[in-house]
PARO-458019 format. One record per residue (C-alpha): x, z, y; residue number from 1; chain; residue in one letter. Coordinates in nm, 4 decimals, m for minus. Each point is the difference from the previous one (the first is absolute). Layout:
BEGIN
<site <X Z Y> NUM 'A' 'A'>
...
//
This chain:
BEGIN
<site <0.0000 0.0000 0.0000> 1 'A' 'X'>
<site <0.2614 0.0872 0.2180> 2 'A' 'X'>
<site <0.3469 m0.1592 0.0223> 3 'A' 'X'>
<site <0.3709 0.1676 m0.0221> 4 'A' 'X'>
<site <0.1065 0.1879 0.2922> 5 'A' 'X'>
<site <m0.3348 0.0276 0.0953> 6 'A' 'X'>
<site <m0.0586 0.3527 0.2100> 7 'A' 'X'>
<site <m0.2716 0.1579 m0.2049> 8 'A' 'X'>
<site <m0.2231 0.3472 m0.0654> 9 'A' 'X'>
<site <m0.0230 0.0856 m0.2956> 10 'A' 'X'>
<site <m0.2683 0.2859 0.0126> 11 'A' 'X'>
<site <m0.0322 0.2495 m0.3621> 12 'A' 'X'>
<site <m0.2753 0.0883 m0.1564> 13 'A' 'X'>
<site <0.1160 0.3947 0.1058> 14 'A' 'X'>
<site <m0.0172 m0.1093 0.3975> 15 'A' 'X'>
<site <0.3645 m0.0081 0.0298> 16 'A' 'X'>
<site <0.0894 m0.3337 0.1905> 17 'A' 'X'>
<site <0.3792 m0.2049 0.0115> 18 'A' 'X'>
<site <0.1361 m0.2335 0.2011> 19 'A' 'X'>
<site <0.2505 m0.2686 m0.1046> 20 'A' 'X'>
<site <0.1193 m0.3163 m0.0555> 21 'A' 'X'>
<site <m0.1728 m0.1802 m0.3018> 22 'A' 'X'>
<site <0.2878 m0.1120 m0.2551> 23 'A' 'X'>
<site <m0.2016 m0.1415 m0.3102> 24 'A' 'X'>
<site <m0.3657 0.0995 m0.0864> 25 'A' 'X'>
<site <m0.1061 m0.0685 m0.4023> 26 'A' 'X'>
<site <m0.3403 0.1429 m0.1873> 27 'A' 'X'>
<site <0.1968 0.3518 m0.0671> 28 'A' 'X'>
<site <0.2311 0.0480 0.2534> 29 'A' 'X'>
<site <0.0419 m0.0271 0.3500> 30 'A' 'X'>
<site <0.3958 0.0355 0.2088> 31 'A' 'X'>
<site <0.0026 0.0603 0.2997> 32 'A' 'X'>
<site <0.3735 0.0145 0.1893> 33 'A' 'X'>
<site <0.0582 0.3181 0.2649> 34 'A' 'X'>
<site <m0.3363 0.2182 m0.0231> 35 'A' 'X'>
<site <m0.0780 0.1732 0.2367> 36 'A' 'X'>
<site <m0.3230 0.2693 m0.0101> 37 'A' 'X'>
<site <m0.2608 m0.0662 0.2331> 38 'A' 'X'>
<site <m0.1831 0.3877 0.1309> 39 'A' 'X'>
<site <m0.2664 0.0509 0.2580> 40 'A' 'X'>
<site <0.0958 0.1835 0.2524> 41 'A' 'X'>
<site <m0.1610 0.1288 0.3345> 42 'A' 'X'>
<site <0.2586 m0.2057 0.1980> 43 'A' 'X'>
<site <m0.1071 m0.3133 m0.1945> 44 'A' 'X'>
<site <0.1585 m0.1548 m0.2976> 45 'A' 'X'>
<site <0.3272 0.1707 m0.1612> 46 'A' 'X'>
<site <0.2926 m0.2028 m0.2065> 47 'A' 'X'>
<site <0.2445 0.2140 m0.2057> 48 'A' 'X'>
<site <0.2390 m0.1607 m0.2822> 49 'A' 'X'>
<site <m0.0366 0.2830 m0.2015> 50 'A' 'X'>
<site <m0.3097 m0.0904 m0.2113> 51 'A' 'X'>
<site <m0.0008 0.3689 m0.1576> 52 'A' 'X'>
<site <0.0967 0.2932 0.0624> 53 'A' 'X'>
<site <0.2528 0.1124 m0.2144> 54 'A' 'X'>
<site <0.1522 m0.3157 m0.0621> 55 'A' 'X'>
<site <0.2391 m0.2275 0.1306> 56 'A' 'X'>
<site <m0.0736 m0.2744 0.2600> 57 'A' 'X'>
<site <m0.0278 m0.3322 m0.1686> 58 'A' 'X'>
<site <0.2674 m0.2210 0.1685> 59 'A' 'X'>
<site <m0.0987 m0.3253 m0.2228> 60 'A' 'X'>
<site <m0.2530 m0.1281 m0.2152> 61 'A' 'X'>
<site <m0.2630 0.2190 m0.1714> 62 'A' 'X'>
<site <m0.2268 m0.0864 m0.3134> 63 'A' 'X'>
<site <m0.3818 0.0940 0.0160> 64 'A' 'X'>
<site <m0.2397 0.0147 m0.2818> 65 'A' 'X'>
<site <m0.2969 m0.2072 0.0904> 66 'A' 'X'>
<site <m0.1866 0.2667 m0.2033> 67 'A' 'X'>
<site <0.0051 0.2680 0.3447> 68 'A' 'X'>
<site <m0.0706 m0.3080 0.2631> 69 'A' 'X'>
<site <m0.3225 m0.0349 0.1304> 70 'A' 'X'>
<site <0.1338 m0.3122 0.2081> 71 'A' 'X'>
<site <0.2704 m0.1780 0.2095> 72 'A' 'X'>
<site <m0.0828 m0.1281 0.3093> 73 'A' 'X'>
<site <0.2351 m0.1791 0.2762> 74 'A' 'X'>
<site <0.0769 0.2105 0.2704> 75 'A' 'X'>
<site <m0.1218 m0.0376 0.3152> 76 'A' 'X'>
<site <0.2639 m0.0921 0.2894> 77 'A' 'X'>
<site <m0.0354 0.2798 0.1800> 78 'A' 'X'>
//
């Protein structure tokens, strides 16, 4: 649906929602290069590249199991 290097959303089925660059998307697996976690805050929209909180920041590409996505979107410009 979307092509590589692509700037997408991918939003979980547990509310959490990334930010990335799309690498390669198949029927199991989504990668997504340099996530970054997207939080509500009251100042607007927050970007950290720590995605949780006890691990390390993902400086590369990171595998997702389809399974926990609820959908990928293209971000919007802004």
């Amino acid at each position: 649906m979307y092509k590589k290097e692509d700037i997408v959303t991918v939003m979980f089925l547990n509310g959490m929602e990334l930010i990335g660059t799309l690498v390669s998307e198949g029927e199991d697996v989504v990668v997504i290069d340099k996530p970054m976690l997207c939080q509500a805050t009251k100042n607007g929209v927050s970007f950290t590249p720590a995605i949780s909180l006890t691990g390390d920041v993902v400086d590369g590409e990171l595998k997702l199991a389809k399974r926990n996505v609820m959908y990928i979107l293209k971000t919007l410009e802004e």
